[in-house]
N, CA, C and O of each residue as an XYZ file, in Angstrom:
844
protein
N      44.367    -51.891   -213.525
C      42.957    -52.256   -213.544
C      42.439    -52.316   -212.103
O      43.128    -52.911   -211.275
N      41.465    -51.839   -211.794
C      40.877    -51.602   -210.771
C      39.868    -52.602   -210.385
O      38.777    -52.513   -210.947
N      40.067    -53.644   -209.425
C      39.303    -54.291   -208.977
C      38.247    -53.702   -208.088
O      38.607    -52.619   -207.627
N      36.726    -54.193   -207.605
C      35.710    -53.267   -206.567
C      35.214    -54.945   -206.532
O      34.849    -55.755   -207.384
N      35.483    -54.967   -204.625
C      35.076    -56.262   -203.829
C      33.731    -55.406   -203.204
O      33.634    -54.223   -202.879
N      32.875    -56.368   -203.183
C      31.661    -56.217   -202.500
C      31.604    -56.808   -201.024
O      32.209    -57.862   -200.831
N      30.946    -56.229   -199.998
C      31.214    -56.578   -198.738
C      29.563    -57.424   -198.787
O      28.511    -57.034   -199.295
N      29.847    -58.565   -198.118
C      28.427    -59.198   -197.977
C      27.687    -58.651   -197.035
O      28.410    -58.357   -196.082
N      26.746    -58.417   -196.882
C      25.725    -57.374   -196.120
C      25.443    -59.127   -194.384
O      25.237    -60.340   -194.357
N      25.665    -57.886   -193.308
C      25.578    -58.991   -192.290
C      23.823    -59.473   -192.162
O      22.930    -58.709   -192.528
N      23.598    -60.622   -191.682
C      22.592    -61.397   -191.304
C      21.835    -60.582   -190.423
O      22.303    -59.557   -189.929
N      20.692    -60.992   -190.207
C      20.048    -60.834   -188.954
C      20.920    -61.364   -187.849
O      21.345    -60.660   -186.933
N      21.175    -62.733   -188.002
C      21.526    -63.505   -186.638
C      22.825    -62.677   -186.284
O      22.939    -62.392   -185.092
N      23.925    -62.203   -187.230
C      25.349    -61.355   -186.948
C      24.880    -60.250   -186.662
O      25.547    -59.487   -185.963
N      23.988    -59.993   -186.992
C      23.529    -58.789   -186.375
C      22.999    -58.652   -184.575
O      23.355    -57.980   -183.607
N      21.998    -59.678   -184.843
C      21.631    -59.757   -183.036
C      22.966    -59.897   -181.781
O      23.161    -59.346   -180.697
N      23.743    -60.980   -182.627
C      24.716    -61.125   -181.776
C      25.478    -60.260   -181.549
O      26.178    -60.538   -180.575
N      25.775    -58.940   -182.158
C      26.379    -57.514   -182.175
C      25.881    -56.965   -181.428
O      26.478    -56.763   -180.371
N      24.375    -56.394   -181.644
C      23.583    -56.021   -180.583
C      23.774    -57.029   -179.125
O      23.854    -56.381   -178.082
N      23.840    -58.319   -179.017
C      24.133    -58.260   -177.695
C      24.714    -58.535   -177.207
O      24.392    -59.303   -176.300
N      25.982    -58.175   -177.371
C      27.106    -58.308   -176.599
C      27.750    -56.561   -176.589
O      28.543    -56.220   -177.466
N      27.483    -55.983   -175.953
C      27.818    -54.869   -175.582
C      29.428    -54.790   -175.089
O      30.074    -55.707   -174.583
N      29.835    -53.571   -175.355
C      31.432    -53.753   -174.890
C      30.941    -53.355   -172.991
O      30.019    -52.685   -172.526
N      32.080    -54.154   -172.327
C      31.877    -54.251   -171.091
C      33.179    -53.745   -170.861
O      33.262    -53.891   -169.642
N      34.162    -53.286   -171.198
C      35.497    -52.906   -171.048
C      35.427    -51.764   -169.813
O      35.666    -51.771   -168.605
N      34.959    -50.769   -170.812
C      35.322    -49.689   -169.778
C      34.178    -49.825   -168.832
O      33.846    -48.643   -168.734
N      33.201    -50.623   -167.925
C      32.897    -50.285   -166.816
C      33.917    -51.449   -166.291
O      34.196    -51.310   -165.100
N      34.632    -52.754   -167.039
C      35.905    -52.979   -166.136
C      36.621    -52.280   -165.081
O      36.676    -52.407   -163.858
N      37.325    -51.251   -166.211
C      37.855    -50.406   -166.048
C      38.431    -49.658   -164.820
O      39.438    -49.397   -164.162
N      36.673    -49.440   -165.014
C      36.606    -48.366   -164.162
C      36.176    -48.696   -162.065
O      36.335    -47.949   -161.099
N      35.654    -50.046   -162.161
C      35.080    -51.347   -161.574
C      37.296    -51.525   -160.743
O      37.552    -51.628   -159.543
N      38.230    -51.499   -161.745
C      39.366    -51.689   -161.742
C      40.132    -50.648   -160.748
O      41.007    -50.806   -159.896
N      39.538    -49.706   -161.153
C      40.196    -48.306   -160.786
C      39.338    -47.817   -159.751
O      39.787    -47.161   -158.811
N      38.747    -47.955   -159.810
C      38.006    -46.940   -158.650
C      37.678    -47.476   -157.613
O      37.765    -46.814   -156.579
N      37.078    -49.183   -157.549
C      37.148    -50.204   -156.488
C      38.267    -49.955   -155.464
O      37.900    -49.782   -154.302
N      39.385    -49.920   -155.696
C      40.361    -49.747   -154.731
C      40.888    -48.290   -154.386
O      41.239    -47.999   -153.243
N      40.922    -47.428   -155.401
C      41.005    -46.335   -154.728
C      39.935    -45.202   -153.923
O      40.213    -44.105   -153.439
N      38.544    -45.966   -153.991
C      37.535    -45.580   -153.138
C      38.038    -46.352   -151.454
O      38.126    -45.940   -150.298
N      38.199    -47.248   -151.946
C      38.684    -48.328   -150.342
C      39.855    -47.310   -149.713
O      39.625    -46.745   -148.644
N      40.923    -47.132   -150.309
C      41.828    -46.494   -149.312
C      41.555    -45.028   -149.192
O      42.145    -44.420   -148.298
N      40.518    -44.218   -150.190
C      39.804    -43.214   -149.705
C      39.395    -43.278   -148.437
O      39.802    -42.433   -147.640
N      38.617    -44.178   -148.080
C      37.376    -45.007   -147.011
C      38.259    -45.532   -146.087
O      37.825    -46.000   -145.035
N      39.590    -45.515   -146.369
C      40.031    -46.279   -145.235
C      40.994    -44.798   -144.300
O      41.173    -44.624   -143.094
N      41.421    -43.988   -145.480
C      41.652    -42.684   -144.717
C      41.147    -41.736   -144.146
O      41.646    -40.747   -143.609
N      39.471    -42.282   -144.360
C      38.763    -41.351   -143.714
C      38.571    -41.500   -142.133
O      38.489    -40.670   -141.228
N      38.518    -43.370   -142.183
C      38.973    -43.705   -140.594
C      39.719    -43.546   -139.609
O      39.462    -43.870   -138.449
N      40.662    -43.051   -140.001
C      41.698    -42.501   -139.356
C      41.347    -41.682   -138.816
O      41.564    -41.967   -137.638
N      40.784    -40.506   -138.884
C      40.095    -39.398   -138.283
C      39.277    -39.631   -137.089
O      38.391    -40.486   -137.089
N      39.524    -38.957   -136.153
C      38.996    -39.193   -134.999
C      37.960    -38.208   -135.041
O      38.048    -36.995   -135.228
N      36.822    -39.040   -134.805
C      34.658    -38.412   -135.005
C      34.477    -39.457   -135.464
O      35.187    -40.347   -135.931
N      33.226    -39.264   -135.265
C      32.051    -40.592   -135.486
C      31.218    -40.096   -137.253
O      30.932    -40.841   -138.190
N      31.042    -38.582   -137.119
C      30.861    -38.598   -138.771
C      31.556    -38.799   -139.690
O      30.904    -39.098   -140.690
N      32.839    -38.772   -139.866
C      33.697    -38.767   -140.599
C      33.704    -40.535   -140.940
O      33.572    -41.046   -142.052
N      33.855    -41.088   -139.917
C      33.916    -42.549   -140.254
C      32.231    -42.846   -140.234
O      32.112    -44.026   -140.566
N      31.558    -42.553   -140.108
C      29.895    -42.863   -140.522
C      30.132    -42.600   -142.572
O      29.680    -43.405   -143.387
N      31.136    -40.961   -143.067
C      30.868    -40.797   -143.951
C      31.805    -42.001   -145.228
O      31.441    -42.368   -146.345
N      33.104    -42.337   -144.424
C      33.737    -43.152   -144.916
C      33.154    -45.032   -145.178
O      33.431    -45.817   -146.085
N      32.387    -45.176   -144.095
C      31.305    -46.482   -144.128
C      30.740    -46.412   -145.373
O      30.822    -47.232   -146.287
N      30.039    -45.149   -145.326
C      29.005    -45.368   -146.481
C      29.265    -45.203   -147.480
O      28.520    -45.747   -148.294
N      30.445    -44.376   -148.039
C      31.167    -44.350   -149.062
C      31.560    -45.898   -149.850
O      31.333    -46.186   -151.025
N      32.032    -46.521   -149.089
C      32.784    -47.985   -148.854
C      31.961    -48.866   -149.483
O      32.261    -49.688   -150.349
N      30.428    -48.539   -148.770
C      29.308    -49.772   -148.399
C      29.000    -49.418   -150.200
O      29.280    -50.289   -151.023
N      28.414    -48.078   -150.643
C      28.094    -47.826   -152.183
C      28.759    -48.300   -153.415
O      28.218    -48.824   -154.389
N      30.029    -48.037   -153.230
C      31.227    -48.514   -153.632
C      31.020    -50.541   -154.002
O      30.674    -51.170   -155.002
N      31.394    -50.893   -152.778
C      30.937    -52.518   -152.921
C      29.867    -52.974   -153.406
O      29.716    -53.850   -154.257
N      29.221    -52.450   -152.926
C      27.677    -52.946   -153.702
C      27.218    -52.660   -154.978
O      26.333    -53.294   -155.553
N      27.816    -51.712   -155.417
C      27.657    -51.267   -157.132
C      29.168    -52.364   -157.793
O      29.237    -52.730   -158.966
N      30.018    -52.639   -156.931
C      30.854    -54.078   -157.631
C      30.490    -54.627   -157.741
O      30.425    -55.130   -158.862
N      29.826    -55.145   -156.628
C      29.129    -56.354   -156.099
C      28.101    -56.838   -157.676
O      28.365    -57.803   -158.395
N      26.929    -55.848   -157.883
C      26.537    -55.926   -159.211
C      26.865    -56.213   -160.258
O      26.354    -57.192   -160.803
N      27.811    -55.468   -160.874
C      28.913    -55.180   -161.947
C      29.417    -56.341   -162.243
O      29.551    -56.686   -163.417
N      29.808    -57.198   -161.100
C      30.796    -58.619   -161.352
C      30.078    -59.678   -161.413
O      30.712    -60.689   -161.714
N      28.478    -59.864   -161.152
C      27.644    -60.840   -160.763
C      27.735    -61.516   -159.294
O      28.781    -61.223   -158.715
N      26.953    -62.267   -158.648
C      26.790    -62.573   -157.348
C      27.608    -63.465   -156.773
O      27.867    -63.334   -155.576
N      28.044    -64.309   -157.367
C      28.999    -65.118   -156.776
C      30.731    -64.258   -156.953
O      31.403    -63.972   -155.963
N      31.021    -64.074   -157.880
C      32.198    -63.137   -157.434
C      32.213    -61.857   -157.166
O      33.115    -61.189   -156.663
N      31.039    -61.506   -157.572
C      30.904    -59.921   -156.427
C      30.915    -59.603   -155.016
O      31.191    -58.610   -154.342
N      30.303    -61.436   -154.682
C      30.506    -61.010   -152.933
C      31.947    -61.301   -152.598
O      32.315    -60.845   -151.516
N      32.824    -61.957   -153.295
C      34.340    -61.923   -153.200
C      34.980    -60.633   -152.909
O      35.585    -60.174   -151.940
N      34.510    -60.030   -154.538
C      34.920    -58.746   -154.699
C      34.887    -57.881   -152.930
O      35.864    -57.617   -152.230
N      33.376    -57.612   -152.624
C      32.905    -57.387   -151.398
C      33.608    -57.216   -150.027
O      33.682    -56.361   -149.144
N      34.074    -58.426   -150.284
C      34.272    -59.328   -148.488
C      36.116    -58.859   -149.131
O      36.836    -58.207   -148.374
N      36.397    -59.091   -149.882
C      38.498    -58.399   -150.356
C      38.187    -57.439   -150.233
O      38.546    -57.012   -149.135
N      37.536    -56.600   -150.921
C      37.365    -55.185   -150.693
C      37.695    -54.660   -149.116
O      38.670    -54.099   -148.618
N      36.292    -55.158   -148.540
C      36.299    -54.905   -146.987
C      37.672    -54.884   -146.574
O      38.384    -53.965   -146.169
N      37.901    -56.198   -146.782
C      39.022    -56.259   -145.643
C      40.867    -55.709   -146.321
O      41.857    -55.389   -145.663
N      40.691    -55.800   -147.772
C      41.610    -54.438   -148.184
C      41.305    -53.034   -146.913
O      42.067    -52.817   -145.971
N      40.584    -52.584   -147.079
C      40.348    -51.419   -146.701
C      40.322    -51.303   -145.119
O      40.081    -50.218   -144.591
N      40.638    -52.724   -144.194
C      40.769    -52.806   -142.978
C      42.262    -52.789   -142.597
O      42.763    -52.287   -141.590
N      42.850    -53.416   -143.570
C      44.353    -53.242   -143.561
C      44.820    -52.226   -143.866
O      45.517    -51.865   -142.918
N      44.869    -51.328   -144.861
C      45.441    -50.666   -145.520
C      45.287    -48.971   -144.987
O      46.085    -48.067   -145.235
N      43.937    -48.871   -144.144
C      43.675    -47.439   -143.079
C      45.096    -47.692   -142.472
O      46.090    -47.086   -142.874
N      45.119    -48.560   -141.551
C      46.390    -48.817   -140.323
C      47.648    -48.356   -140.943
O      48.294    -47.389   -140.536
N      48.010    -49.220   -142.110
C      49.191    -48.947   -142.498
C      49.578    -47.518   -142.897
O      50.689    -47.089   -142.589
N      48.515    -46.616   -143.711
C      48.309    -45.671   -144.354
C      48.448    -44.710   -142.855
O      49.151    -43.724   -143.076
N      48.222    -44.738   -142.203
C      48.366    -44.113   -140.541
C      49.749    -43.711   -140.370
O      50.361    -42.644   -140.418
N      50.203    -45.645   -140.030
C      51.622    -45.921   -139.411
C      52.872    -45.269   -140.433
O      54.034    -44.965   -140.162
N      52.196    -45.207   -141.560
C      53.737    -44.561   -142.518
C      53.307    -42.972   -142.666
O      54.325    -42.281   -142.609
N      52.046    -42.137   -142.848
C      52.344    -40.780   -142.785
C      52.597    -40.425   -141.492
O      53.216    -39.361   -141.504
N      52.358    -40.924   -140.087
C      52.857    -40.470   -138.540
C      54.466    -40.402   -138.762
O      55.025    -39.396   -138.326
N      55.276    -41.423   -139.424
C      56.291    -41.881   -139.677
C      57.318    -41.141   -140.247
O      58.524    -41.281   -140.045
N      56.676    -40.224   -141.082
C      57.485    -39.253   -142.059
C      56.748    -38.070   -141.733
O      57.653    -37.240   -141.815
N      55.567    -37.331   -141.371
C      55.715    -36.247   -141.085
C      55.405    -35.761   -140.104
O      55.293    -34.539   -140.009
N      55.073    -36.990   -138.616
C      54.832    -36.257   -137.083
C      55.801    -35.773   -136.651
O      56.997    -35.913   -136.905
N      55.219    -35.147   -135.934
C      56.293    -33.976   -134.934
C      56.602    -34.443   -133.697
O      55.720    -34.388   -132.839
N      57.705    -34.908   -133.411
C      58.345    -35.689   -132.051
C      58.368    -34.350   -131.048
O      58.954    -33.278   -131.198
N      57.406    -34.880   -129.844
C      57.875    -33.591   -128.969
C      58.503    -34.139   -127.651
O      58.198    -35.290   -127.339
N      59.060    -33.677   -127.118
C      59.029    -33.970   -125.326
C      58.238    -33.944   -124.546
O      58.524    -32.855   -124.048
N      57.357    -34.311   -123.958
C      56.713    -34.001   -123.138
C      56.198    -34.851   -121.734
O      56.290    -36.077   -121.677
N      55.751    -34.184   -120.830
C      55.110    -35.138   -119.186
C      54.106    -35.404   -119.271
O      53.285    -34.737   -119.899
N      53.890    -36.332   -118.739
C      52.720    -37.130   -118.298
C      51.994    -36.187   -117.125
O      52.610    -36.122   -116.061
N      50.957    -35.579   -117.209
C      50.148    -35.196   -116.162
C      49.113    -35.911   -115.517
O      48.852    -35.620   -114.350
N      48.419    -36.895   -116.159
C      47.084    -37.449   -115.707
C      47.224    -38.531   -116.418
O      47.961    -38.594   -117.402
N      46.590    -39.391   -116.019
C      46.194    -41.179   -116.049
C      44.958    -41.044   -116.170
O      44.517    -39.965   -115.774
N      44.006    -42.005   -116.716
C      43.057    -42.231   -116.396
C      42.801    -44.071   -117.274
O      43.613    -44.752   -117.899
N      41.132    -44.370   -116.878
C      40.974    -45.688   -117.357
C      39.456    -45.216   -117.789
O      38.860    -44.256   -117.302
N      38.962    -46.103   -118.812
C      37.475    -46.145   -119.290
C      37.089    -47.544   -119.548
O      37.761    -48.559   -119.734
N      35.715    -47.301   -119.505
C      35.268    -48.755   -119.602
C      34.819    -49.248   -121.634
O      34.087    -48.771   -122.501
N      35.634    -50.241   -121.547
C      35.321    -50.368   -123.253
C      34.274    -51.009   -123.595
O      34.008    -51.886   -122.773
N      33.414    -50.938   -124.633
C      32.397    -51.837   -124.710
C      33.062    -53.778   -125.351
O      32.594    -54.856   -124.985
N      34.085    -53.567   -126.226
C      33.794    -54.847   -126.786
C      35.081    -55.967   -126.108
O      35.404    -57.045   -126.607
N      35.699    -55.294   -124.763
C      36.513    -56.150   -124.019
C      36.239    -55.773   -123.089
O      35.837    -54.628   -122.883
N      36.436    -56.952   -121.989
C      36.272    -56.798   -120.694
C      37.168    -55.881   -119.849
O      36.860    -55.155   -118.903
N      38.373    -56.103   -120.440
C      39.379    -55.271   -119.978
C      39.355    -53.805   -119.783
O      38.209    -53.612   -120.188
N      39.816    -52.564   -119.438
C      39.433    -51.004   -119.399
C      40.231    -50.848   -119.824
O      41.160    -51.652   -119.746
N      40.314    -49.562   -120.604
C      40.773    -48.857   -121.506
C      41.726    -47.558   -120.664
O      41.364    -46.901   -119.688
N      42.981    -47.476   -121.390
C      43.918    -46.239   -120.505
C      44.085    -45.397   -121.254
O      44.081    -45.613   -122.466
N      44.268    -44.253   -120.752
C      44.457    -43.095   -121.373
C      45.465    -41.748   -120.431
O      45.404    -41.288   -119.291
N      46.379    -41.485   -121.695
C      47.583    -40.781   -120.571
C      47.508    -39.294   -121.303
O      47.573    -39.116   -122.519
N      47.341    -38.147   -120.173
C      47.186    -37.065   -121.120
C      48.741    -36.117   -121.005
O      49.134    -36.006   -119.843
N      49.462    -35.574   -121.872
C      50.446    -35.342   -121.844
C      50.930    -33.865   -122.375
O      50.283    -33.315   -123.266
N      51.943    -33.318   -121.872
C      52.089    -31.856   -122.133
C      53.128    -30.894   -122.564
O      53.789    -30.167   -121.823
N      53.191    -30.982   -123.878
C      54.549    -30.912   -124.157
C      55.656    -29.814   -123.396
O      55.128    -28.725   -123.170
N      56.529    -29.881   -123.137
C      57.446    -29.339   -122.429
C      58.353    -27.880   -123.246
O      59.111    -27.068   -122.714
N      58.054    -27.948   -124.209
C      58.664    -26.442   -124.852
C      57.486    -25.471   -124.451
O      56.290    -25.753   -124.380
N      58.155    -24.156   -124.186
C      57.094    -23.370   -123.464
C      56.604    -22.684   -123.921
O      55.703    -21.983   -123.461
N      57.206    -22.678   -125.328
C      55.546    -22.140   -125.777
C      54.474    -22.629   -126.126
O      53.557    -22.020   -126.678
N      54.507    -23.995   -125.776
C      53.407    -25.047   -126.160
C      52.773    -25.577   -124.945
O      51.678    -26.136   -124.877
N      53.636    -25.319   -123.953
C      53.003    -26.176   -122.150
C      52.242    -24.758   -122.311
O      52.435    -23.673   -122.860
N      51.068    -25.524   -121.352
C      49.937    -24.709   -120.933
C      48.651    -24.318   -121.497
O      47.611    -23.879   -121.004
N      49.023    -24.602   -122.651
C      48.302    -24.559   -124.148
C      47.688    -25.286   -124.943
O      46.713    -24.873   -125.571
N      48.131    -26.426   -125.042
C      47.548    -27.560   -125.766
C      48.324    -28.945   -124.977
O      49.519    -29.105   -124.725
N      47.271    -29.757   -124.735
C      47.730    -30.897   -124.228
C      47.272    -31.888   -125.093
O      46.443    -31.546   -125.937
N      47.684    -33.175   -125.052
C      47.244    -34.500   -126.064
C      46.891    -35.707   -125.155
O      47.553    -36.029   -124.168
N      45.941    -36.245   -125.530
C      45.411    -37.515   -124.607
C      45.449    -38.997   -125.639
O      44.473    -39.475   -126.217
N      46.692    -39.464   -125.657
C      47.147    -41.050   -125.447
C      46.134    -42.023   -125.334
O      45.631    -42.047   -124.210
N      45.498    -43.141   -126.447
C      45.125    -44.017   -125.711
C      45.965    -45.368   -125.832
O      46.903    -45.661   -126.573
N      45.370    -46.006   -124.953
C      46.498    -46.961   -124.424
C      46.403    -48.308   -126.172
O      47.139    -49.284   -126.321
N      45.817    -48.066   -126.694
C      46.071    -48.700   -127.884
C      47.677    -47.887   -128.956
O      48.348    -48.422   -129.839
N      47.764    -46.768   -128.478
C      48.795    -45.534   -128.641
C      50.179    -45.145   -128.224
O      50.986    -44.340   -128.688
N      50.214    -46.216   -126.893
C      51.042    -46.301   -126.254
C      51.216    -45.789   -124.888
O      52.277    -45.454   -124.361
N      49.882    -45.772   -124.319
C      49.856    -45.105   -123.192
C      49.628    -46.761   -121.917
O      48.575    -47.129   -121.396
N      50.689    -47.246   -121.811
C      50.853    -48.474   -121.493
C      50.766    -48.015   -119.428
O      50.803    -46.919   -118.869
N      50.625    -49.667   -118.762
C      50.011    -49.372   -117.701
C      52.009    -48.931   -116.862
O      52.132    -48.232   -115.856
N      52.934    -49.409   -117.443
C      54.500    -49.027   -117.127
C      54.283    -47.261   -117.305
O      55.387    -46.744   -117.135
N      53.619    -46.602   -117.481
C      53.727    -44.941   -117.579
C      52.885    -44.324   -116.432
O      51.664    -44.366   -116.280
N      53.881    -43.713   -115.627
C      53.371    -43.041   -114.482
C      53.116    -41.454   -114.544
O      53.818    -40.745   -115.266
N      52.090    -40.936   -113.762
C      52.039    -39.368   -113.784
C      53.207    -38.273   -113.532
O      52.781    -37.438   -112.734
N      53.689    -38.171   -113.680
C      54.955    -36.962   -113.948
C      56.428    -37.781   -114.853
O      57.614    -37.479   -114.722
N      55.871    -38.790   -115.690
C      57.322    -39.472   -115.901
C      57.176    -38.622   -117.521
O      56.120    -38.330   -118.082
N      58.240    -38.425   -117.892
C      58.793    -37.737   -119.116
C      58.953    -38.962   -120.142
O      59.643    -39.979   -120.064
N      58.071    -38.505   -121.129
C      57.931    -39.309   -122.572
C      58.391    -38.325   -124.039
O      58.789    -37.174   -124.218
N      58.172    -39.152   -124.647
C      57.949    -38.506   -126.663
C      56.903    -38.534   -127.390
O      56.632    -39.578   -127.983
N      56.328    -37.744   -127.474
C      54.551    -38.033   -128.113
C      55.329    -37.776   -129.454
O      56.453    -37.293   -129.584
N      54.557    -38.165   -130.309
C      54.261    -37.918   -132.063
C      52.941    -37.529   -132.171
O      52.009    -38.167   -131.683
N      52.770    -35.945   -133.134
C      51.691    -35.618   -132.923
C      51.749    -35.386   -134.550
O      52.802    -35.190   -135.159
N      50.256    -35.448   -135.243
C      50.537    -34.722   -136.687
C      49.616    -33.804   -136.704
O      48.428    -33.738   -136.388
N      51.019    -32.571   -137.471
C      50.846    -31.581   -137.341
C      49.350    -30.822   -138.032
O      49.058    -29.654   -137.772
N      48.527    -31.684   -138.906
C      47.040    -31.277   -139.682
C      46.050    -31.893   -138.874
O      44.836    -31.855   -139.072
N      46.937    -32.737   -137.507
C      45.689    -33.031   -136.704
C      44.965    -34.361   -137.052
O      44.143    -34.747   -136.221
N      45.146    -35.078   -138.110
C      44.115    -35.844   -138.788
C      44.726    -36.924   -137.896
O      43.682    -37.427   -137.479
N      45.690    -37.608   -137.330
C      45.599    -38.806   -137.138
C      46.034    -38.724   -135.288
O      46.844    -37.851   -134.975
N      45.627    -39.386   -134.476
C      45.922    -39.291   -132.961
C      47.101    -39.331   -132.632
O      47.780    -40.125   -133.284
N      47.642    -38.728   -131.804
C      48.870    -38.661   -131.280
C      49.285    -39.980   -130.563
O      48.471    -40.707   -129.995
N      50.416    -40.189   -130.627
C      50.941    -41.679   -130.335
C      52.353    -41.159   -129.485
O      53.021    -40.126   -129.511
N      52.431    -42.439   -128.728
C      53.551    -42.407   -127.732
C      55.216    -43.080   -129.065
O      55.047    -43.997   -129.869
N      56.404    -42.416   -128.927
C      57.218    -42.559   -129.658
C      57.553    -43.980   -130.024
O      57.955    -44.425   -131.099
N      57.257    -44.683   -128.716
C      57.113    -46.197   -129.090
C      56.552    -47.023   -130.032
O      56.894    -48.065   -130.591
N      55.461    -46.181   -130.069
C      54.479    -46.998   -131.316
C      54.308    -46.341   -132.589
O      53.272    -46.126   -133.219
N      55.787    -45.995   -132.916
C      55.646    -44.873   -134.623
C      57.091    -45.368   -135.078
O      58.133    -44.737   -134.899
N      56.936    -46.934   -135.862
C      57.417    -47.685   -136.072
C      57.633    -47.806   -137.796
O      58.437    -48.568   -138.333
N      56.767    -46.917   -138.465
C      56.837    -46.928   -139.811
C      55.585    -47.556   -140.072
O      54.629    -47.327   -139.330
N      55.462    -48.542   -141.322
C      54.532    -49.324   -141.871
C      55.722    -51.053   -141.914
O      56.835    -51.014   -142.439
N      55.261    -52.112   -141.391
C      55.963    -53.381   -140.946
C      55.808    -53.627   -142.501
O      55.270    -53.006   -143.417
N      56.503    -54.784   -142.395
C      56.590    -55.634   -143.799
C      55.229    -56.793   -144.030
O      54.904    -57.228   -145.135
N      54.550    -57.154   -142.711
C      53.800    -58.039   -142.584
C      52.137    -57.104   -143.197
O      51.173    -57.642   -143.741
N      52.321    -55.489   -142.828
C      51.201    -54.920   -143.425
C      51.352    -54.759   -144.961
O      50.296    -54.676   -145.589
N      52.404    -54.709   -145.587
C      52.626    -54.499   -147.028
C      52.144    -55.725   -147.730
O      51.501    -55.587   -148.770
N      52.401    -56.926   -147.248
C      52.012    -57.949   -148.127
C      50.490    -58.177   -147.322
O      49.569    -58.024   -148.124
N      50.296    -58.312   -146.749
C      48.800    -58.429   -146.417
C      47.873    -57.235   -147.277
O      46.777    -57.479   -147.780
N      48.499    -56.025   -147.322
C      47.342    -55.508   -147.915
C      47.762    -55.678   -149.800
O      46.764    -55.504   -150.499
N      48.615    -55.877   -150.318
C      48.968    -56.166   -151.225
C      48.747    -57.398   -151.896
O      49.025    -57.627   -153.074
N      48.214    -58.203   -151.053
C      47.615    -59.645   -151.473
C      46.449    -59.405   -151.358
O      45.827    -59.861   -152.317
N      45.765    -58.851   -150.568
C      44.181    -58.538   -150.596
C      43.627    -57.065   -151.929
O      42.549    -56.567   -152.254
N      44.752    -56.910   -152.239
C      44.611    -55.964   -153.476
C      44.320    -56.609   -154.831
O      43.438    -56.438   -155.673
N      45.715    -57.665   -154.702
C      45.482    -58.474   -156.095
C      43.932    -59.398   -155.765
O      42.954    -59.505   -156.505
N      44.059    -59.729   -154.981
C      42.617    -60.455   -155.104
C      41.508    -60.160   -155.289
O      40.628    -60.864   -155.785
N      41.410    -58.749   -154.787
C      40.338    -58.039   -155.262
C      40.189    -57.797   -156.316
O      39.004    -57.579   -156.566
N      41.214    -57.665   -157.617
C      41.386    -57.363   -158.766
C      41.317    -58.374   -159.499
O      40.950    -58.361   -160.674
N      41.719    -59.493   -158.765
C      41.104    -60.896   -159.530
C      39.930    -60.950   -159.639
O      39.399    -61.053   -160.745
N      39.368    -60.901   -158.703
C      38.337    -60.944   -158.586
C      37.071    -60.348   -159.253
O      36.051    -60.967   -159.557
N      37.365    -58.848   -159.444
C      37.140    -58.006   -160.462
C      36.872    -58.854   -161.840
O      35.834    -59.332   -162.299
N      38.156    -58.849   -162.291
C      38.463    -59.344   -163.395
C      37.522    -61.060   -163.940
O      36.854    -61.195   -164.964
N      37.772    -62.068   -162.935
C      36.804    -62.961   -163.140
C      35.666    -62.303   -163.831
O      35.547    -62.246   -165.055
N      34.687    -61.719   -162.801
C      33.419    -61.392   -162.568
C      33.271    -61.126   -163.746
O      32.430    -61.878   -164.240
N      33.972    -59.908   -164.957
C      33.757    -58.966   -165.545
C      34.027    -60.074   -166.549
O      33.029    -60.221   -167.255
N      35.048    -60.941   -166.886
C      34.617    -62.049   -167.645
C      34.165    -62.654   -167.251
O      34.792    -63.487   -167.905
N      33.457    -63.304   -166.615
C      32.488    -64.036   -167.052
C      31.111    -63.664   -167.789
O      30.733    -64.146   -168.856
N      30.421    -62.688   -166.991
C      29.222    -62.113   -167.623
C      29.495    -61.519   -168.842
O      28.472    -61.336   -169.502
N      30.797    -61.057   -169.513
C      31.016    -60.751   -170.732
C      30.453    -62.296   -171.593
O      29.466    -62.216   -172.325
N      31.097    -63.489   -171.434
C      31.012    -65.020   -172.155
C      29.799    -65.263   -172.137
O      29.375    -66.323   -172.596
């Protein structure tokens, strides 16, 4: 025998409340996913030595945050924001220090020229050592200029023989062998704690305005 249940037809009021609560999942999601991998986009674009390239990586960054910033509501969006940022201040450096690490090219080379510049945001001047690699089919040809954030320290004199690390696509500055150290342990958890937080953060935001 065949039983037939009738479904009670929903209310107005079950109804409104359907209508407004919209699923918010997938701009989570996506708020989840793309928040951070726009940041270390933005943070590899810094690496690049030019002023457009990191003008284009800023603004990438800045669009990015500010459409979180929305998404999560104002009080944990500027969280979102300000982790974001500074995810993406950590995580350029490291992202540097470990591809120089595994695929620069160690060369030999001399020191030809010294020089100093004046920096704007320290009092101190800025050094710069320009250097030439010593295999011959490369002396004469291409030289690399060191800055002293790089390892072009004030202990390096003009004709003294060093190790540059150069990478080979060009994208990141050549560094003195001294300072191509890998990625430290102190950058892994720093940017790895500013990851989860950002994702907390995320996550708050996206519940709450769901409740």
């Amino acid at each position: 025998m065949t039983t037939w249940k009738s479904e009670r037809p929903a209310t107005g009021t079950e109804t409104a409340l359907h209508v407004a609560r919209p699923r918010r999942w997938p701009g989570t999601v996506a708020v989840l996913v793309l928040t951070p991998a726009v940041m270390v986009g933005c943070s590899w674009l810094a690496q690049k030595q030019g002023t457009l390239v990191l003008l284009l990586g800023a603004f990438l960054a800045m669009l990015v945050l500010i459409t979180a910033w929305t998404m999560c509501g104002a009080g944990p969006g500027a969280l979102v924001a300000a982790s974001g940022f500074a995810f993406m201040l950590f995580v350029g450096p490291a992202l540097g220090d470990y591809v120089l690490d595994q695929r620069g090219l160690r060369k030999d080379a001399v020191i030809v020229e010294t020089g100093t510049y004046r920096t704007r945001h320290t009092r101190a001047d800025g050094r710069t050592c320009t250097v030439v690699p010593l295999d011959t089919a490369e002396a004469g040809s291409r030289s690399y200029d060191v800055d002293g954030t790089d390892g072009c320290g004030e202990e390096l004199k003009t004709g003294q023989r060093v190790t540059v690390v150069t990478d080979p696509q060009d994208w990141l500055a050549p560094r003195m062998s001294t300072e191509v150290t890998g990625v430290s342990p102190s950058q892994v958890w720093v940017s790895g704690g500013l990851f989860v937080s950002m994702e907390a953060f995320v996550l708050y935001g996206r519940l709450r305005r769901r409740a």
